[in-house]
C-alpha positions as CSV (number, residue, x, y, z in Angstrom):
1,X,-5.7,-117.8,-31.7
2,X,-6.8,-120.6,-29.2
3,X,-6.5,-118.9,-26.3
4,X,-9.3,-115.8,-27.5
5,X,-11.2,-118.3,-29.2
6,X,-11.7,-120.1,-25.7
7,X,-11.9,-116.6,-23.7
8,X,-15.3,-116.5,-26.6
9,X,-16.4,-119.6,-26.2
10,X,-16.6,-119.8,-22.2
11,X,-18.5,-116.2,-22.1
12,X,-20.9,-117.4,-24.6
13,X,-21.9,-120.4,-22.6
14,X,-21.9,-117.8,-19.6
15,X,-24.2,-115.6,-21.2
16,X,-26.4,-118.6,-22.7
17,X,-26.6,-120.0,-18.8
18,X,-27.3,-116.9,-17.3
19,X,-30.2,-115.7,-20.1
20,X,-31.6,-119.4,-19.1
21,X,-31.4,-118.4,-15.6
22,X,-32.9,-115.3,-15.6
23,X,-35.7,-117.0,-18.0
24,X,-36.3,-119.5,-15.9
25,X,-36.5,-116.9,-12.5
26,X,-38.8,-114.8,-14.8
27,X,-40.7,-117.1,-15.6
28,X,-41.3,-118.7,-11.9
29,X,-41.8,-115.3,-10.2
30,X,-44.6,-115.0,-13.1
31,X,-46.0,-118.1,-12.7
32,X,-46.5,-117.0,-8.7
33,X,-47.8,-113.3,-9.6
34,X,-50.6,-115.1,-11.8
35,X,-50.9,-117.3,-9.4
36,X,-51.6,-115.3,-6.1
37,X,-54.0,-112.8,-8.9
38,X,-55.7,-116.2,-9.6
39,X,-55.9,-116.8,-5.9
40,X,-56.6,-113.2,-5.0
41,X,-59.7,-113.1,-7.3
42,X,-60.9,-116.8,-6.5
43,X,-61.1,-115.9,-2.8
44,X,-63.2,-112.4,-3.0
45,X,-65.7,-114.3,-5.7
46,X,-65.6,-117.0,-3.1
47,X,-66.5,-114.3,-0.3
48,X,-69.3,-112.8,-2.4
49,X,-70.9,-115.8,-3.5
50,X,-70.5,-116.4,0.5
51,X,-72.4,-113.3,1.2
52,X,-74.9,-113.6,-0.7
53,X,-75.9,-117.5,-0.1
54,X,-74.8,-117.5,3.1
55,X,-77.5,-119.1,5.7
56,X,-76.1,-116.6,8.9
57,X,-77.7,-113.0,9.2
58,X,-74.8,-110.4,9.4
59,X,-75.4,-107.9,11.7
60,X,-73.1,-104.9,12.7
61,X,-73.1,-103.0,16.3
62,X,-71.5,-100.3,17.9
63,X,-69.6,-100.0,21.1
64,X,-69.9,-96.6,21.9
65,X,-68.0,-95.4,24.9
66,X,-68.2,-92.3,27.1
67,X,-64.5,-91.8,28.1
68,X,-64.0,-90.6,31.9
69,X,-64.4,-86.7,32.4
70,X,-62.1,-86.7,35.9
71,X,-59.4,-88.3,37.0
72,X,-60.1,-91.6,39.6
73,X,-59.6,-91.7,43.2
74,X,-55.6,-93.0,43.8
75,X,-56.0,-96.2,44.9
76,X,-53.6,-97.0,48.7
77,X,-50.5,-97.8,46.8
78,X,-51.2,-94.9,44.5
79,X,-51.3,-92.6,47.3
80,X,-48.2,-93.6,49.3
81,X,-46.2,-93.0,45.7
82,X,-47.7,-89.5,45.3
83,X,-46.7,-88.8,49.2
84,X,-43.3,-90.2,48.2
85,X,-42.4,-88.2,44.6
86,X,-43.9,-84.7,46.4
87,X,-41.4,-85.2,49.7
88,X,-38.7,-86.1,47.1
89,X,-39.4,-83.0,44.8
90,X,-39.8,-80.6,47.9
91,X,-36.1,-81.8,48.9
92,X,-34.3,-81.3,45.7
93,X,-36.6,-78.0,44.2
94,X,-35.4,-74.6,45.1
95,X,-37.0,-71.4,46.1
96,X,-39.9,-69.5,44.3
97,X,-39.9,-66.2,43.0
98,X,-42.7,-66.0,46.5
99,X,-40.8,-67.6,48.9
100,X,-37.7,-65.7,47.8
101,X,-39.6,-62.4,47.9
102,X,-41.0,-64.1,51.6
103,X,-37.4,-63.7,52.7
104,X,-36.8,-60.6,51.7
105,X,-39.5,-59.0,53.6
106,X,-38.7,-61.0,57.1
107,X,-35.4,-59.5,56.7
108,X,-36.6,-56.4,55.9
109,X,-38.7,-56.3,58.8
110,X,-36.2,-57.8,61.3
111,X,-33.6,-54.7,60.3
112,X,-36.4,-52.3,60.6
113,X,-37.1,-53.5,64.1
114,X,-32.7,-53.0,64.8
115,X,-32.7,-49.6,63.7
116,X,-30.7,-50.8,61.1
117,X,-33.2,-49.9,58.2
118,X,-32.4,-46.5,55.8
119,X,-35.3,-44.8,54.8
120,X,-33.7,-44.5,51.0
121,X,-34.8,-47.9,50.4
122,X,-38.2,-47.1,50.1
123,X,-37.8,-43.8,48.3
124,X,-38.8,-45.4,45.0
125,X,-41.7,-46.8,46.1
126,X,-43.2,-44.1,48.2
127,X,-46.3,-43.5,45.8
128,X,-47.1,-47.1,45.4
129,X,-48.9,-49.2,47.7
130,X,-46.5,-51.7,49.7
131,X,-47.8,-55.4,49.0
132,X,-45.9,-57.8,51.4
133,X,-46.2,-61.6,50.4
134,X,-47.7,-62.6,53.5
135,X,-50.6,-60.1,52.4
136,X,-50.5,-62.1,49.4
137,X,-50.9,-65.2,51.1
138,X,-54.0,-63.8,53.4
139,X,-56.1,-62.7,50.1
140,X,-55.0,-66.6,48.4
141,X,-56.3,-68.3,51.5
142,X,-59.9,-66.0,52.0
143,X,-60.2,-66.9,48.0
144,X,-59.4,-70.7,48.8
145,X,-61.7,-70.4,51.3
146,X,-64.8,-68.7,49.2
147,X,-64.0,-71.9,46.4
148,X,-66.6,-74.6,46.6
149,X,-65.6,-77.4,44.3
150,X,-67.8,-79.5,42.8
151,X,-68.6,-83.3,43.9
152,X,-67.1,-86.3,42.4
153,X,-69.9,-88.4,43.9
154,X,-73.4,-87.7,42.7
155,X,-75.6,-90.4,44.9
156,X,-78.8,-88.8,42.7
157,X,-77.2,-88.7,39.2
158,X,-74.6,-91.7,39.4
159,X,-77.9,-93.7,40.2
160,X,-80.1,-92.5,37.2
161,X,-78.9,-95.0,34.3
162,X,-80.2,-93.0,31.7
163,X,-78.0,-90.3,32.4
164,X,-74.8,-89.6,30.4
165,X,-73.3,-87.3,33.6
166,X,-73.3,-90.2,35.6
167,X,-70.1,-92.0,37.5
168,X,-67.5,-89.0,35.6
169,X,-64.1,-91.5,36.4
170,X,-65.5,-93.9,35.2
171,X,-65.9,-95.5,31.2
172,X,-69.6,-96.0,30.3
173,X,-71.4,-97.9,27.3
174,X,-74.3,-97.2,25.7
175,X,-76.9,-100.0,25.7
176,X,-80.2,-99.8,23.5
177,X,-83.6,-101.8,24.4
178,X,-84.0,-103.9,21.4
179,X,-86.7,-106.2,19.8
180,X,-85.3,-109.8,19.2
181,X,-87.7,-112.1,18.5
182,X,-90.9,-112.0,20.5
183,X,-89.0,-110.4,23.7
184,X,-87.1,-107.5,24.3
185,X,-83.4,-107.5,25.3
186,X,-80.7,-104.5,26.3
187,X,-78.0,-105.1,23.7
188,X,-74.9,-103.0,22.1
189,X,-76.9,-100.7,19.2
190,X,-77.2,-103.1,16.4
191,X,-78.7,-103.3,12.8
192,X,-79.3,-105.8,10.0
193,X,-76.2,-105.2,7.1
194,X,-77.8,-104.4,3.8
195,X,-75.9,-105.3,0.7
196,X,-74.0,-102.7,-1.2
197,X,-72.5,-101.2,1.8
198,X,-69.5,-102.0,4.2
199,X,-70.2,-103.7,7.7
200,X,-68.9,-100.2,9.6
201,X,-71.4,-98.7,7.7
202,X,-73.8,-101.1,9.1
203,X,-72.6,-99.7,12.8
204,X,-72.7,-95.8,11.7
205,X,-76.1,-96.5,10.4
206,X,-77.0,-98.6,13.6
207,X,-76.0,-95.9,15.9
208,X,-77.7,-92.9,13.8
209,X,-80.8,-94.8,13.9
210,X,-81.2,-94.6,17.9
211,X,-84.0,-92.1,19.4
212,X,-81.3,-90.1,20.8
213,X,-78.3,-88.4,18.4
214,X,-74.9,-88.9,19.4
215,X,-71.4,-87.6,17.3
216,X,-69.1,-90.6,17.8
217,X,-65.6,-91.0,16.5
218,X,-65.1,-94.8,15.1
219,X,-62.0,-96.5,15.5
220,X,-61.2,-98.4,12.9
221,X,-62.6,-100.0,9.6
222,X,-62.6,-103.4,11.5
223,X,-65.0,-105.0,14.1
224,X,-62.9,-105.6,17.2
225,X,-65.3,-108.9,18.1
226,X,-67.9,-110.8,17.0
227,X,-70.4,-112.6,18.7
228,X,-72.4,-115.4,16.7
229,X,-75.5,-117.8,17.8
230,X,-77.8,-120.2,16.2
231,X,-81.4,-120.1,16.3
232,X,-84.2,-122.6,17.8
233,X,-84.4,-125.5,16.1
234,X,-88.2,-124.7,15.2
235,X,-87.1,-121.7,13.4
236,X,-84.5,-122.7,11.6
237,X,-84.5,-123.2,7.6
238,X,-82.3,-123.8,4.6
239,X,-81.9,-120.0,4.3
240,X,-81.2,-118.6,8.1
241,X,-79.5,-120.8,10.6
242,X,-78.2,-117.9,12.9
243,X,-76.9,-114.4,12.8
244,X,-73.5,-113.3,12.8
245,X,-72.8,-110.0,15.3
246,X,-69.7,-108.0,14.4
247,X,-68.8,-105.3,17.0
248,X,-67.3,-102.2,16.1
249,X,-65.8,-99.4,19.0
250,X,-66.5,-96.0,19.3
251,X,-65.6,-92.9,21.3
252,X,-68.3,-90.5,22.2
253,X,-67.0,-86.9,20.8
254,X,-66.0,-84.4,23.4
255,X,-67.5,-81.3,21.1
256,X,-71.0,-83.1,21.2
257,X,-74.1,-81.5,22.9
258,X,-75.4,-83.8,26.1
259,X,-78.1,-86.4,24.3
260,X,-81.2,-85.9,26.5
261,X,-82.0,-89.2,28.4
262,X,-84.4,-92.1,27.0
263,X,-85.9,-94.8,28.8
264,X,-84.8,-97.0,26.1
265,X,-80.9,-96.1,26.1
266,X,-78.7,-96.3,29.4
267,X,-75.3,-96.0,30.1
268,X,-73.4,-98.8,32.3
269,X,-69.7,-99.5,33.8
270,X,-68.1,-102.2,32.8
271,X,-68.9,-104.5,36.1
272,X,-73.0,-103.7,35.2
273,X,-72.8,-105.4,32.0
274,X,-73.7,-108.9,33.1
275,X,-76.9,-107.5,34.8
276,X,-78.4,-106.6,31.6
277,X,-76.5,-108.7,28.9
278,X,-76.6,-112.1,28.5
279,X,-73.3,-114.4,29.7
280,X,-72.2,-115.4,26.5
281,X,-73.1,-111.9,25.0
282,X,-71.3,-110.2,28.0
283,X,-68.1,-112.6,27.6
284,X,-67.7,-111.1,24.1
285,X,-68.0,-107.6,24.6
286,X,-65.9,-107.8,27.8
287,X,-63.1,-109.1,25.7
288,X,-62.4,-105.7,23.9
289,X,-63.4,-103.1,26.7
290,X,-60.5,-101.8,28.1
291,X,-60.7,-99.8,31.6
292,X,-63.1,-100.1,34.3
């Protein structure tokens, strides 16, 4: 009876230490969960409170971008590739259905003209009307010729700033005239946040609120930048030290109608920014515009 009674003995104690190890696990994995919770729920008070005292004015603005309509002019290298992958494609493609059918009728023609040519060849086509390819080819070439493409430089348009046709390879942003202060400055669309609602609904409402109406597709819940600056001393107090600009991009929707132009809205390249924005201003928007 020893042996069993030591087979009991050594899986009790097993059992015992792994019930204290799981307990002990248990009990540290909890201690963690209420923990992080405690954390969790600590930090978002913490942000309210933060909010709501806070001595910087939050502010949300909108990014909105007119995406190119045409493809840009291939730059040197860009060119000598495209001259390179159309020789090596015309060397390894084979024949058309046309230049197949282009064959056919020089040889046609060339047996015809050695009396070596039987009439019975064209028996099933007597009541239809013979169509060679280069006939083909005469009517392509009168239509090419009748086809006046539009320009991809507009001197007129690409000049007028307020004019959402102009430079078409190129990505645009909208900038609003906007009172700040006691002058007037171009600036990304921007309004004051309001509490209750979430800072890209700050942007949405920022952008519905310009003189012109635009359908925009937003990308993203979160601001891609933010730009932040202190007021004069003179105008500083407890309550407002500065304001707090958080960016948010958009993409102008291809299904909306053309806005109609407004001398207080304009539409710039990327390179035109630092004419109307200020450095530091321009420095942060030109960190999240992609393109030129």
């Amino acid at each position: 009876m020893a042996a069993p009674c030591g087979r009991m003995a050594s899986r009790s104690l097993l059992q015992f230490m792994s019930c204290f190890n799981r307990t002990a696990v248990g009990n540290t994995g909890l201690r963690q969960f209420l923990s992080t919770s405690a954390c969790r729920a600590t930090l978002q008070t913490k942000v309210v409170t933060e909010r709501v005292n806070s001595p910087w004015t939050l502010m949300a603005a909108v990014c909105l971008q007119r995406l190119p309509i045409i493809s840009a002019d291939f730059s040197p290298i860009e060119q000598d590739f495209k001259q390179l992958i159309q020789q090596l494609e015309f060397e390894k493609s084979l024949l058309s259905d046309h230049e197949l059918r282009l064959l056919e009728d020089a040889e046609r023609m060339s047996r015809k003209q050695a009396d070596d040519y039987e009439s019975d060849e064209e028996d099933g086509r007597r009541d239809q009307e013979i169509v060679l390819a280069q006939d083909l080819e005469d009517s392509w070439e009168q239509k090419m010729k009748n086809f006046q493409p539009e320009e991809r430089v507009r001197a007129d348009v690409d000049k007028d700033l307020t004019s959402l046709e102009r430079c078409l390879d190129k990505t645009l942003l909208l900038l609003a005239e906007q009172q700040v202060g006691a002058e007037k400055l171009w600036l990304l669309p921007q309004t004051q946040w309001q509490e209750g609602e979430t800072l890209r609904q700050t942007a949405e409402r920022a952008l519905a609120s310009l003189p012109a109406a635009f359908k925009a597709t937003f990308l993203g819940n979160a601001p891609c930048g933010v730009y932040k600056y202190k007021l004069p001393k003179a105008a500083r107090t407890e309550s407002t030290v500065g304001t707090k600009v958080f960016f948010f991009k958009a993409v102008l929707s291809d299904s909306a109608p053309p806005a109609a132009p407004h001398a207080s809205l304009m539409w710039v390249k990327k390179n035109e920014l630092q004419r109307y924005l200020k450095p530091a201003y321009t420095m942060k928007v030109e960190r999240f515009i992609t393109g030129q």
